[in-house]
N, C-alpha and C positions, 0 to 999 in steps of 0.2 A: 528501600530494598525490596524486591521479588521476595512475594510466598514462599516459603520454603519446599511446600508439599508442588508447589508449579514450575518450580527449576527446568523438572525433565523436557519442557514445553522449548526454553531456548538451548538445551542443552543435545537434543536429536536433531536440532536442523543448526546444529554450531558448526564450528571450523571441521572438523572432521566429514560434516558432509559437505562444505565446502571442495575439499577435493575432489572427492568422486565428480561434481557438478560443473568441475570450472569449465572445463573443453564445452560444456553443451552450453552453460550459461554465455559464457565469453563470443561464442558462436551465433549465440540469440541476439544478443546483443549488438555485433557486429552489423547483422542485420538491420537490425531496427533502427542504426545509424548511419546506414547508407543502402536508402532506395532507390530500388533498380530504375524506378520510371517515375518524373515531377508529381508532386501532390499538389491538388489545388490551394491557394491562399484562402479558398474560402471559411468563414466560420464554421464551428465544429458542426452538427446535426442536432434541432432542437434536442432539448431536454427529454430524457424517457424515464419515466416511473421501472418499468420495469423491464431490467436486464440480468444475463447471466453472464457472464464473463468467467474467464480463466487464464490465468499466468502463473509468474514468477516474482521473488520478492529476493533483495539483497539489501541484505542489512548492515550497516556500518556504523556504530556509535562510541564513545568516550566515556567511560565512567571511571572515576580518580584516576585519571590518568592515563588511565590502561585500553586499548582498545578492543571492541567485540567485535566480530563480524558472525551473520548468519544469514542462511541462502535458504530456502525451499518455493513450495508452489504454495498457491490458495485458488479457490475457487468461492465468486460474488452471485450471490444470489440475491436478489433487489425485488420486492412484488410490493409495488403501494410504499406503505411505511414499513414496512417489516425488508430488514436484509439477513442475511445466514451467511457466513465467511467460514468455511472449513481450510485451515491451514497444515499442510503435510510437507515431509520430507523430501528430500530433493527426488526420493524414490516411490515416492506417491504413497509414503504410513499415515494414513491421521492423525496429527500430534493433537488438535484441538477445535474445539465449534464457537462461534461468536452467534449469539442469534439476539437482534434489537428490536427492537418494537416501540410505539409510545408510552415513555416512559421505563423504561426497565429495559439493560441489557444481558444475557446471562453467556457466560464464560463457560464451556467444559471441557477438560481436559482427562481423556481416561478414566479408567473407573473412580475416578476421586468426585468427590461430588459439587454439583454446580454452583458456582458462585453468579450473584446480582447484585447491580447497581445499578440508577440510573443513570449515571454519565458513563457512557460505552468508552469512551477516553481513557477516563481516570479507572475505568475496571483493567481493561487491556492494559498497560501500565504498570498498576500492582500486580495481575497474571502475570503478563510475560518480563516483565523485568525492563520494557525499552517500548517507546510509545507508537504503535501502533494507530494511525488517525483516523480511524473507521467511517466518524461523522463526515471527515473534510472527503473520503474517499464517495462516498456518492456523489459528490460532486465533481474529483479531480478525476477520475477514469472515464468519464463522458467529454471530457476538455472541460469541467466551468471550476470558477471556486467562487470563496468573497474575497474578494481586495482590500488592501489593509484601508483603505478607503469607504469601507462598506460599502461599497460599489454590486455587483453582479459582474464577473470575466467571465466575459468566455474565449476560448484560446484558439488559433489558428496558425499555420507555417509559418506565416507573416509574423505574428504576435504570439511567442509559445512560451511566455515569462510574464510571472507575477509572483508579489507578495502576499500570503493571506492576512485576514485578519489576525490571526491566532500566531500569524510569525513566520507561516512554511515560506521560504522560495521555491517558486515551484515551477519547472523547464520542462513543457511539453516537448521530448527531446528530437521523437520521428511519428510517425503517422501511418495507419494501415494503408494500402495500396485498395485501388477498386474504389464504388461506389461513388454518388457525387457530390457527398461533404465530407473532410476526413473526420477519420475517428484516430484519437491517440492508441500507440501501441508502445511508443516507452512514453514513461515520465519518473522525472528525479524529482525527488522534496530532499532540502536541507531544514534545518534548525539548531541554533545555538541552544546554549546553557538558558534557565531560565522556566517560570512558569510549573507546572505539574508536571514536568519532566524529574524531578527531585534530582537525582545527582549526576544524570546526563548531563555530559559538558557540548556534544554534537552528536547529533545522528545525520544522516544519510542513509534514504530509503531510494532505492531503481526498482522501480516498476516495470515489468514487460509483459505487457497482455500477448494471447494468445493470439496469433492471427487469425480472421473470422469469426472474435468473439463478440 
């Protein structure tokens, strides 16, 4: 079960902001699944330590039974080993800060004070009530992940599906326009029941980066 004292975190960017969001989400989206001019099949752009990025998150998961959905933005900040994820309301409020480092991740949310862990997973998790994959995202917002194979993927028009290690299916679904290797601009992760999920039965996360991020 979610902290108690960190409810408010799924609970400002829940169904309620849902609505206000859906014409612009639904519109973003549209987008991102039908570009206007061919992308290359080639592989995504080596690997980069460090990027900024900015999007959108929709969140869809099962717990007893019941389903949640929740919508806002976030913005990725990546330098070296250290990332910062500030996650806000579909109207740009900061609901809360993710900042990782080696070894130790720390959660804050509002004036309540900061909780740490080292697994950035299993923190985001007990915070926000529904799992969050922070680690798997430095790899899945650039096109790469690990294969349930432990393998290294990396993803292209051609080849935009894989399983990870850890369980995600993960559909790099469209691709930014420009430049001359794509970079992903949506991507979906599913995941069943199972593992440090505790009593999620499914989630479903869509990712839509910002174009030009």
């Amino acid at each position: 079960m979610p902290i108690p004292s960190l409810m408010p975190v799924t609970r400002l960017i829940h169904t309620a902001s849902l609505a206000a969001m859906a014409a612009t989400f639904a519109a973003l989206a549209g987008c991102a699944t039908a570009p206007s001019t061919p992308v290359s099949n080639a592989v995504v752009a080596p690997y980069a330590d460090t990027i900024d990025l900015d999007g959108r998150l929709s969140v869809n998961y099962v717990r007893d039974g019941k389903q949640e959905s929740i919508s806002g933005k976030f913005a990725w900040r990546q330098h070296g080993a250290r990332t910062d994820v500030t996650l806000s309301s579909p109207l740009g409020q900061t609901i809360a800060t993710i900042a990782v480092t080696p070894g130790e991740a720390v959660f804050k949310e509002g004036s309540n004070p900061p909780r740490s862990a080292p697994d950035v997973d299993a923190l985001s998790m007990q915070a926000l009530g529904w799992p969050l994959p922070v680690s798997g995202l430095r790899d899945w917002l650039q096109g790469y992940a690990v294969a349930a194979d432990g393998k290294r993927f990396a993803a292209s028009p051609a080849q935009p599906k894989v399983t990870t290690r850890d369980g995600w299916q993960l559909d790099f679904v469209s691709w930014q326009q420009g430049g001359a290797t794509p970079k992903p601009l949506r991507i979906d992760a599913r995941r069943g029941a199972g593992g440090a999920d505790g009593d999620i039965e499914r989630i479903e996360i869509r990712i839509v980066i910002d174009a030009g991020s």
